[in-house]
C-alpha angles and dihedrals in degrees: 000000000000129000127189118217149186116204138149128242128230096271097052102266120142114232134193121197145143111238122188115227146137103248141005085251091056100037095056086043084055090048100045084057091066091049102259118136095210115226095183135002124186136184116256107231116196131206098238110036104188093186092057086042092058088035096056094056102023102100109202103217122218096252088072095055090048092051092046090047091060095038083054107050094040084059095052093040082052089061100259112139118238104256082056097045084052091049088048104045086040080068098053098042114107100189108090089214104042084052094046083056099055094044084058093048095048091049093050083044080057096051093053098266110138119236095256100058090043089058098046090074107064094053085169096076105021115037122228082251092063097048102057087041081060093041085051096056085040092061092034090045094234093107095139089049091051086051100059089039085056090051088051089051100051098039087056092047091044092051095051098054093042086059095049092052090045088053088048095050101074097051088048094045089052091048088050097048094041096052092047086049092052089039101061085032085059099034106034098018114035099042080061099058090039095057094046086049095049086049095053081044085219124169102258124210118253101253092054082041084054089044094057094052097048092051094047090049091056099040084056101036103013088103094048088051091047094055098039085056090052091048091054090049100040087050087050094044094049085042089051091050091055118078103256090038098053088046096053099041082053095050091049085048090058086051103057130127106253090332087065097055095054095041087055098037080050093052105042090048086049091058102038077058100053094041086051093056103054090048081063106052088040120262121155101253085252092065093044097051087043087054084042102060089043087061105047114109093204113078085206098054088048093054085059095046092050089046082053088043094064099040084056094057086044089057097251089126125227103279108042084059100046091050084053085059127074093204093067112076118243081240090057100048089038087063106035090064089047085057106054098036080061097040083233086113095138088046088050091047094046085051089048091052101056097040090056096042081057099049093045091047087053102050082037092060095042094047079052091040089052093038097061095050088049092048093043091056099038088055090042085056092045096043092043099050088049091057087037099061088038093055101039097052083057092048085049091049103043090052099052081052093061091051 
């Protein structure tokens, strides 16, 4: 980045420059080298930044932090120390954002600023969780082994999601394919066959009757239903984005037939992770309920974290407040308090967990399952009435012909 100065030589004289660096540390020590004593030093801001643009739109995906987590890791466990590991790993990342953040880690590291703090400030690519799981190595010494354990964390999270997205592919693909297909049938075929009807002046059958008026309702008001439709969207969507909206569309969410289950089996297993993890690494239960609730998705579940939470804090333990709470599954609370009865928290969180990532990729697979069949008829009847009143006007006209 540039910076623009004005500084004053040894003997006395006032210049005025541009000088390229990494950082406002580094620039004035560069510049202390070539005798200025600098008197003010500003960052240059150009119009056009192309880094914040690609930034901006460059997403970092959570494979990359979980490669850069075990490089990492490997590096620091090899001896290197951590400025060196950064140097090396900036070199091997591909994504231009991923590598300007890490530029900008290792030259805070060099400024005395710890790992954990120079994290912090890029939330986009490591979460508040993760660095104060890193704080938290940093202070235990164990700083190579919480990576990896990051790294574990992540790739499980990431895999998850990447399966649900590939079981939901087929049904949308199908959707898409089906509603372009009925589409050109509605707007190109059938407005053929209407006006050559219209011409012969047949009797046509009910369904092709139904079928006519349907087209000519939506080639009159299809634009206004259309719009309609994007306004009601677009009002749920700006009401979802406030407080009160977001909290209520994720408590509905939770209360869903089928959907509701596996959001809240995903989230508390997500949690229970997450809890499990910075016990590990060390955390007082305060702070990991704290990280915990920052890392929740569902403002409602967070709401019940945060009221634990604060029994916590008021000595009421972790158990005995989650079973005066709905949201928290009978499973959950049962072994919680084994847990802490047995002092094996971070071991009863990891089986709940997985107990709970089990049960939510099983229901998530039959809701699939059940999806696909359902799809599949209710596009066979679309797509069949649509040729049935086509065929059959052409059956009824041909016959009156032949009379």
């Amino acid at each position: 980045m540039d910076f623009v100065y004005t500084a004053y030589t040894e003997d006395k004289k006032i210049v005025k420059g541009k000088v390229s660096s990494i950082s406002e540390e580094a620039a004035t020590e560069l510049l202390s080298y070539g005798g200025y004593r600098v008197i003010n030093l500003k960052k240059v801001a150009p119009l056009f930044d192309k880094e914040k643009l690609i930034a901006r739109f460059s997403r970092i995906k959570p494979p990359e932090i979980v490669m850069f987590s075990r490089q990492l890791a490997l590096l620091l466990e090899s001896g290197t120390d951590i400025v060196t590991s950064l140097d090396l790993l900036q070199d091997q990342i591909a994504n231009q954002t991923l590598r300007r953040i890490i530029s900008e880690v290792a030259s805070d590291i060099r400024g005395g600023s710890p790992l954990s703090k120079a994290l912090s400030k890029h939330p986009r690519a490591f979460s508040p969780m993760y660095s104060q799981a890193i704080a938290a190595g940093e202070q235990g010494g164990n700083l190579e082994v919480v990576l990896r354990q990051m790294a574990e964390y992540l790739e499980r999270g990431a895999t998850t999601e990447k399966k649900i997205k590939g079981a939901l592919t087929y049904p949308f693909i199908v959707v898409l394919v089906a509603v372009i297909v009925v589409a050109i049938l509605m707007t190109f075929v059938f407005p053929s066959f209407v006006s050559f009807y219209a011409q012969v002046g047949a009797d046509l059958p009910i369904a092709t009757r139904m079928l006519i008026g349907i087209t000519d309702w939506f080639s009159h008001y299809g634009l206004y239903l259309i719009i309609v439709i994007l306004a009601v969207i677009g009002l749920i969507y700006v009401y979802i984005k406030t407080p009160a909206g977001k909290y209520r569309w994720h408590k509905m969410m939770l209360r869903l037939p089928v959907i509701g289950r596996i959001v809240r089996l995903s989230e508390l297993s997500r949690s229970c992770r997450t809890m499990s993890l910075l016990i590990r690494v060390g955390l007082p239960l305060p702070e990991v309920l704290a990280a915990t609730v920052r890392g929740t998705t569902n403002k409602a579940v967070e709401e019940s974290l945060s009221e634990v939470q604060q029994a916590l804090i008021r000595g009421e333990g972790l158990a005995q407040p989650m079973s005066q709470r709905d949201i928290f599954l009978p499973l959950m609370t049962q072994m919680v308090k084994v847990g802490e009865e047995t002092g094996n928290l971070e071991n009863t969180l990891v089986t709940v967990a997985e107990s709970f990532e089990t049960e939510a990729n099983d229901k998530t697979n039959a809701a699939i399952g059940l999806i696909q069949p359902v799809i599949t008829v209710f596009l066979g009847l679309v797509i069949g009435f649509v040729v049935l009143a086509m065929l059959s006007a052409m059956y009824s006209v041909y016959g009156q012909l032949n009379i």
